[in-house]
N, CA, C and O atoms as CSV, one atom per row, in Angstrom:
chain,resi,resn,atom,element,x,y,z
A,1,UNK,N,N,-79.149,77.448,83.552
A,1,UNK,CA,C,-79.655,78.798,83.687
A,1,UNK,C,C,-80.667,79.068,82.581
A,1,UNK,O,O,-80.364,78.838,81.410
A,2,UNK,N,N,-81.673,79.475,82.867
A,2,UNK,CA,C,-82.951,80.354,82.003
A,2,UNK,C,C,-82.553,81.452,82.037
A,2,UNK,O,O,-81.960,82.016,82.957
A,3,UNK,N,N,-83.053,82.101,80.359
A,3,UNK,CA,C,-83.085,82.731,80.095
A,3,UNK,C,C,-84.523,83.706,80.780
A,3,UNK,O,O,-85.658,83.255,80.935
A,4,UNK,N,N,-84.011,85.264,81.138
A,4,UNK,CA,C,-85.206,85.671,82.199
A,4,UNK,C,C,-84.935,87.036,81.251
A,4,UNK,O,O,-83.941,87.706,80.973
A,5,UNK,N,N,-86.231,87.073,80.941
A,5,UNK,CA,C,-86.122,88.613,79.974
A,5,UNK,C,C,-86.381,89.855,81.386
A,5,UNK,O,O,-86.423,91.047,81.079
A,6,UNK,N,N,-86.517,89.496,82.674
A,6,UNK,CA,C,-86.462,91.061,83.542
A,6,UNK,C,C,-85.691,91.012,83.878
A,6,UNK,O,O,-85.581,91.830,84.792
A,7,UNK,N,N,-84.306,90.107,83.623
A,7,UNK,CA,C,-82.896,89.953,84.187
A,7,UNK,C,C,-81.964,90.688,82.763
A,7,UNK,O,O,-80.767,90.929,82.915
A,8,UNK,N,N,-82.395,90.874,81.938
A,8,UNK,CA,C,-81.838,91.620,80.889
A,8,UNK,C,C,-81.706,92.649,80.883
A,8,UNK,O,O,-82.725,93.045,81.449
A,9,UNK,N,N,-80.834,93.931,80.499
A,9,UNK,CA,C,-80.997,95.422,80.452
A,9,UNK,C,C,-81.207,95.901,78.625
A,9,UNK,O,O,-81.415,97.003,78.117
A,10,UNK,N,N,-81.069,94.753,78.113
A,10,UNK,CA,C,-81.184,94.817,76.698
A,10,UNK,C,C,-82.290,94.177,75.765
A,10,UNK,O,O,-82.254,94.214,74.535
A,11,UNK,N,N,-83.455,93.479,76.665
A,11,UNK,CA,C,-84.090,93.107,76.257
A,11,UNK,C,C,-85.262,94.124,76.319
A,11,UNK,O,O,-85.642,94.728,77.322
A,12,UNK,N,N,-85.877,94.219,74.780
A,12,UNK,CA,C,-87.335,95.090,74.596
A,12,UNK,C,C,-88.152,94.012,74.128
A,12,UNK,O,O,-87.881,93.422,73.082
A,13,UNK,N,N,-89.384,93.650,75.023
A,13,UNK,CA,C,-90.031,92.990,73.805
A,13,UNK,C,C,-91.241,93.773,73.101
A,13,UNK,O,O,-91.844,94.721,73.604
A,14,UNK,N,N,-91.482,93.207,71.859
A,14,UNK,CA,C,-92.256,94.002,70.587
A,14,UNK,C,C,-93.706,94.267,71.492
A,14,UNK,O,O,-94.249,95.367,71.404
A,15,UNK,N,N,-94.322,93.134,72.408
A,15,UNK,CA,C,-95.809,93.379,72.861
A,15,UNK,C,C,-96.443,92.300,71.791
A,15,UNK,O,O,-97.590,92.185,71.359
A,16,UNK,N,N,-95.567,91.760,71.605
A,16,UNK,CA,C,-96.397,90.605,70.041
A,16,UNK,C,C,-96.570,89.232,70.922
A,16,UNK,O,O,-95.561,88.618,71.268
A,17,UNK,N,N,-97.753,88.815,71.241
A,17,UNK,CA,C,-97.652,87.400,71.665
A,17,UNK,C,C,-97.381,86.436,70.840
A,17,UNK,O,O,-97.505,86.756,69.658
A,18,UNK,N,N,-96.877,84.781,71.155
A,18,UNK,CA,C,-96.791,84.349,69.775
A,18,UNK,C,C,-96.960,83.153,70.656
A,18,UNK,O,O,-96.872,83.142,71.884
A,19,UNK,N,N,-97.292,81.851,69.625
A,19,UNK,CA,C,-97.947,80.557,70.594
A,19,UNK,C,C,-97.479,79.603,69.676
A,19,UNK,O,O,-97.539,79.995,68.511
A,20,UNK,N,N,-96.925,78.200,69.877
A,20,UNK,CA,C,-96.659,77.354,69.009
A,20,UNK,C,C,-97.423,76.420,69.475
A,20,UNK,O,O,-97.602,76.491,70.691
A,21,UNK,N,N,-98.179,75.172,68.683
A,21,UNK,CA,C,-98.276,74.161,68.856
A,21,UNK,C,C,-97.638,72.665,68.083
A,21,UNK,O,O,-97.685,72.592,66.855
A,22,UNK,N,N,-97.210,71.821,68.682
A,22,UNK,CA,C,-96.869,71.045,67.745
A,22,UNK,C,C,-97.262,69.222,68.062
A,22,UNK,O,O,-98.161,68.896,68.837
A,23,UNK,N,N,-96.889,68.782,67.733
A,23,UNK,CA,C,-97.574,67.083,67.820
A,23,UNK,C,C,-97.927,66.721,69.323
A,23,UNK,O,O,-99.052,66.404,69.709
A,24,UNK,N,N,-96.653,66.830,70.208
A,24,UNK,CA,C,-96.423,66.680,71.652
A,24,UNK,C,C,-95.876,68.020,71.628
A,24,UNK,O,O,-94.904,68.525,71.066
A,25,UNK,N,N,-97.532,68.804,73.040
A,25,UNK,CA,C,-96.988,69.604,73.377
A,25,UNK,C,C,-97.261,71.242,72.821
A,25,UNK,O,O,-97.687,71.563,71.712
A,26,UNK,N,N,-96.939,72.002,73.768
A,26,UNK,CA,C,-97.127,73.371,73.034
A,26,UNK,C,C,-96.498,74.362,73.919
A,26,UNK,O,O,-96.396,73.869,75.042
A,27,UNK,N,N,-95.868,75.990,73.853
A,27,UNK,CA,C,-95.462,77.061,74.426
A,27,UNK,C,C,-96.243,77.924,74.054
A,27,UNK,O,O,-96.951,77.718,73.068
A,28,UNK,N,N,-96.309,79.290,74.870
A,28,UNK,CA,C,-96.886,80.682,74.152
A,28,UNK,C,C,-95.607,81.324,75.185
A,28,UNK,O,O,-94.993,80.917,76.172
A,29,UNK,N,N,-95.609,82.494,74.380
A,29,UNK,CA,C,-94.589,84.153,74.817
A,29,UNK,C,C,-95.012,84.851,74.395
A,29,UNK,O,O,-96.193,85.074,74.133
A,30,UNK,N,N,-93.758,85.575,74.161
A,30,UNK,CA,C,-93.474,86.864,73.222
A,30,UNK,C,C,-92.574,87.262,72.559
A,30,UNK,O,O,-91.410,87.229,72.957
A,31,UNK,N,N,-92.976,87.778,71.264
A,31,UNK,CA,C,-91.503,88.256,71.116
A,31,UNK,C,C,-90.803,89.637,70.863
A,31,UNK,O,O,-91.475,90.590,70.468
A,32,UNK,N,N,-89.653,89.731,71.055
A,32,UNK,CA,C,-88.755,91.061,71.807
A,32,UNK,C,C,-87.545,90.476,70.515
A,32,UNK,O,O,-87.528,89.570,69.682
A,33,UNK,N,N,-86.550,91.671,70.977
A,33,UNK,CA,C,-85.091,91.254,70.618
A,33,UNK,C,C,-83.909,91.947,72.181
A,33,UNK,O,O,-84.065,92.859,72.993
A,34,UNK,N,N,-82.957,91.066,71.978
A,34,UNK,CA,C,-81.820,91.549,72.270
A,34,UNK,C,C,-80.577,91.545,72.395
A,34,UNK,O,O,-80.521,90.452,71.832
A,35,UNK,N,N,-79.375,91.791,72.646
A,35,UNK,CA,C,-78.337,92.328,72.149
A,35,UNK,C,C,-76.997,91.405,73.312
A,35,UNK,O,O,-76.509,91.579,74.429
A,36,UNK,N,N,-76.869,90.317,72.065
A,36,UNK,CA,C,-75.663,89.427,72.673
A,36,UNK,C,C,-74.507,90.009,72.278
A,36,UNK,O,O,-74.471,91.003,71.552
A,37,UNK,N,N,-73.269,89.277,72.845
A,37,UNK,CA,C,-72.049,89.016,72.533
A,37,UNK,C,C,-71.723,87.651,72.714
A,37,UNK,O,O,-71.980,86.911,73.664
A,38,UNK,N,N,-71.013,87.392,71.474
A,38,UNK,CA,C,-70.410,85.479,71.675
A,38,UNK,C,C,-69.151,85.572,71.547
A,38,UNK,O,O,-68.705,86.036,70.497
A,39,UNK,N,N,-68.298,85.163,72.563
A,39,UNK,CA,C,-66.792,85.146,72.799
A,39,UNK,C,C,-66.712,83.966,71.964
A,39,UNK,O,O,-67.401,82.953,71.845
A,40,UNK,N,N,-65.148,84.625,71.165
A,40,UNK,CA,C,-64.609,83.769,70.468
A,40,UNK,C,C,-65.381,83.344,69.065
A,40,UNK,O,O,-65.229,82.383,68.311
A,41,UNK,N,N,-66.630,84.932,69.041
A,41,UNK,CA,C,-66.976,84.879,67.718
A,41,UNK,C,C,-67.354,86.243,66.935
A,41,UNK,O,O,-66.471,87.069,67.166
A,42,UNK,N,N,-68.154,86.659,66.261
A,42,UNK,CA,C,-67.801,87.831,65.981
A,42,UNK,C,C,-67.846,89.009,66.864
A,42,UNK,O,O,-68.503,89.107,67.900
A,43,UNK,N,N,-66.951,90.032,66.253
A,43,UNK,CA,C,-66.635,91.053,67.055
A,43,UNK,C,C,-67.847,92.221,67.448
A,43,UNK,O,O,-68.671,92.565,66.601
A,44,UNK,N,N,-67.841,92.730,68.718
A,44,UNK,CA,C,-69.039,93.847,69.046
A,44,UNK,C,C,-69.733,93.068,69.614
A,44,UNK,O,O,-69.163,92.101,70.120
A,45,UNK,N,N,-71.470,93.207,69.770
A,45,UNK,CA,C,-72.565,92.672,70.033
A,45,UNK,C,C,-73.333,92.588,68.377
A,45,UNK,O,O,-73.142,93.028,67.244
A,46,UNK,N,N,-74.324,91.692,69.143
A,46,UNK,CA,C,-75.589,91.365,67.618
A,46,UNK,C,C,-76.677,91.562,68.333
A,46,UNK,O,O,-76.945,91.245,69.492
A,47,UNK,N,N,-77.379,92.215,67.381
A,47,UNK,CA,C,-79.137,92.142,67.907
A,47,UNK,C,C,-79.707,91.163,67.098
A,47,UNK,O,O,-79.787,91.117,65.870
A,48,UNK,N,N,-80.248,90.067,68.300
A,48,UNK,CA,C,-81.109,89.418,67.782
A,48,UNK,C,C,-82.619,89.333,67.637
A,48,UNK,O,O,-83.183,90.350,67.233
A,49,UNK,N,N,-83.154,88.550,67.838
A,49,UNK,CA,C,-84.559,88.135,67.470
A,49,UNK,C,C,-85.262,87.126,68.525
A,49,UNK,O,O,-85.191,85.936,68.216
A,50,UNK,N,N,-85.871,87.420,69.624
A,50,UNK,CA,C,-86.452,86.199,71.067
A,50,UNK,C,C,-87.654,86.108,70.245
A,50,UNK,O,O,-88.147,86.891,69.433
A,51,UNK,N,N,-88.095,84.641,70.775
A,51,UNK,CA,C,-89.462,84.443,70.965
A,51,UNK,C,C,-89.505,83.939,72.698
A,51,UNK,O,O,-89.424,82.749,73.001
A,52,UNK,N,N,-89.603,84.723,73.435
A,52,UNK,CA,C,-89.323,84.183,74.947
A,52,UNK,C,C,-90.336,83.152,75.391
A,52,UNK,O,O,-91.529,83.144,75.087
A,53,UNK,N,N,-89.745,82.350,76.094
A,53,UNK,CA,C,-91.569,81.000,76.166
A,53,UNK,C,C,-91.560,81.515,77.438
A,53,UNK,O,O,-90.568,81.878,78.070
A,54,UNK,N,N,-92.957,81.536,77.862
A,54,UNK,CA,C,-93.505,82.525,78.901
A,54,UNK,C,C,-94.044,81.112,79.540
A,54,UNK,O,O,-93.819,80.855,80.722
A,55,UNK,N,N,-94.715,80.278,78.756
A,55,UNK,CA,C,-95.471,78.844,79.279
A,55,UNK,C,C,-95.354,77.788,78.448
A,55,UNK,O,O,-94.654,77.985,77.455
A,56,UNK,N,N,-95.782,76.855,78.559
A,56,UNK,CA,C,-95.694,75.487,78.220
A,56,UNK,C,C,-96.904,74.652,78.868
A,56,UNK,O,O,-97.605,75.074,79.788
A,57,UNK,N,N,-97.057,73.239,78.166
A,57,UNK,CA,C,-97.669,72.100,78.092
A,57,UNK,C,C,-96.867,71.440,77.510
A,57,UNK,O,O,-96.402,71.618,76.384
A,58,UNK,N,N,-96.582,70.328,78.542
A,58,UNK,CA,C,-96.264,68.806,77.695
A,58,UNK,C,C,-94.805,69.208,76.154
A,58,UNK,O,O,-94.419,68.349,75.361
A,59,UNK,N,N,-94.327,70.664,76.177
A,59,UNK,CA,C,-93.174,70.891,75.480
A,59,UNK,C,C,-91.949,70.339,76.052
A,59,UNK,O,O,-91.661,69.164,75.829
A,60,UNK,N,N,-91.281,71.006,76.694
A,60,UNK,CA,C,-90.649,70.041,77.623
A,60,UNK,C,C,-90.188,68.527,78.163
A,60,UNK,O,O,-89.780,68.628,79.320
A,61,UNK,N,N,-90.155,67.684,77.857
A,61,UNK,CA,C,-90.067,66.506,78.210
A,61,UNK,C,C,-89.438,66.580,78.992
A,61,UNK,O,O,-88.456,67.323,78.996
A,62,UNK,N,N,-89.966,65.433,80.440
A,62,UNK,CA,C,-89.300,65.007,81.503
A,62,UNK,C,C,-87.972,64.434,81.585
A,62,UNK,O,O,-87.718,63.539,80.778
A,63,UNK,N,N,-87.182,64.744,82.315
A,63,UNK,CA,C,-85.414,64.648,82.025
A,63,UNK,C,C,-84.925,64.841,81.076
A,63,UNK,O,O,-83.732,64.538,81.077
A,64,UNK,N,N,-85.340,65.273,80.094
A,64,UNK,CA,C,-84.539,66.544,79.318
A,64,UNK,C,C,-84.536,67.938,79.654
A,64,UNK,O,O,-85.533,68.652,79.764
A,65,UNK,N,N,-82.995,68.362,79.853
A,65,UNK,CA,C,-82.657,69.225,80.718
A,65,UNK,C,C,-82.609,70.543,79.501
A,65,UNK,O,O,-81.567,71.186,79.367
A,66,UNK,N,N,-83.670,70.808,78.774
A,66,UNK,CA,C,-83.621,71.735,77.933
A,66,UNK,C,C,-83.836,73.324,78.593
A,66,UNK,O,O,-84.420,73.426,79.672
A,67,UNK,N,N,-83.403,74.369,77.983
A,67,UNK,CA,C,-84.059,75.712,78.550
A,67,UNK,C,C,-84.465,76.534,77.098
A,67,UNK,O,O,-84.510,77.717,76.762
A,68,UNK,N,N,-84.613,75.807,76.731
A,68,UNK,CA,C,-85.361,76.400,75.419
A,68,UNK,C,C,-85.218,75.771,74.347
A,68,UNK,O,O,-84.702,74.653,74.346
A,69,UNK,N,N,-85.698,76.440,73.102
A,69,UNK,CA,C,-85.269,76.023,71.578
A,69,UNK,C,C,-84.398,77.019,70.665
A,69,UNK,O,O,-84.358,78.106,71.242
A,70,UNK,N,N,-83.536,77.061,69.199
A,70,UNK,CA,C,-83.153,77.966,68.828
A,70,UNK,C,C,-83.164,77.198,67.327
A,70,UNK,O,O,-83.019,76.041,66.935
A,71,UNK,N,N,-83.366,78.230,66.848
A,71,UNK,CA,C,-83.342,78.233,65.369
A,71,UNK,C,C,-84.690,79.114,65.002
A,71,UNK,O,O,-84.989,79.324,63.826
């Protein structure tokens, strides 16, 4: 499953585009925040911090079954 920021009711994004490039490969988005819960970790929700990838080149590699990056 992808992450789909119009499938969210908690996602705002800022209107900030943001673009990475790196050796192999590159994404552009945006970034927003919004408001998880992780079972079986802390209590309530957290607001976080997206950079949502909107597109790609050559990021991705073929049969790697990735849906994003984090850190």
């Amino acid at each position: 499953h992808y992450f789909n920021t119009k499938l969210s009711s908690t996602y705002r994004s800022s209107s900030r585009p943001v673009g990475v490039k790196y050796t192999q490969g590159n994404w552009e988005g945006e970034l927003g925040i919004d408001v998880v819960s992780i079972p079986k970790g802390p209590d309530g929700t957290i607001i976080i911090n997206i950079a949502a990838i909107l597109s790609s080149d050559g990021f991705f590699l073929p049969g790697i079954n990735w849906q994003g990056i984090l850190g």
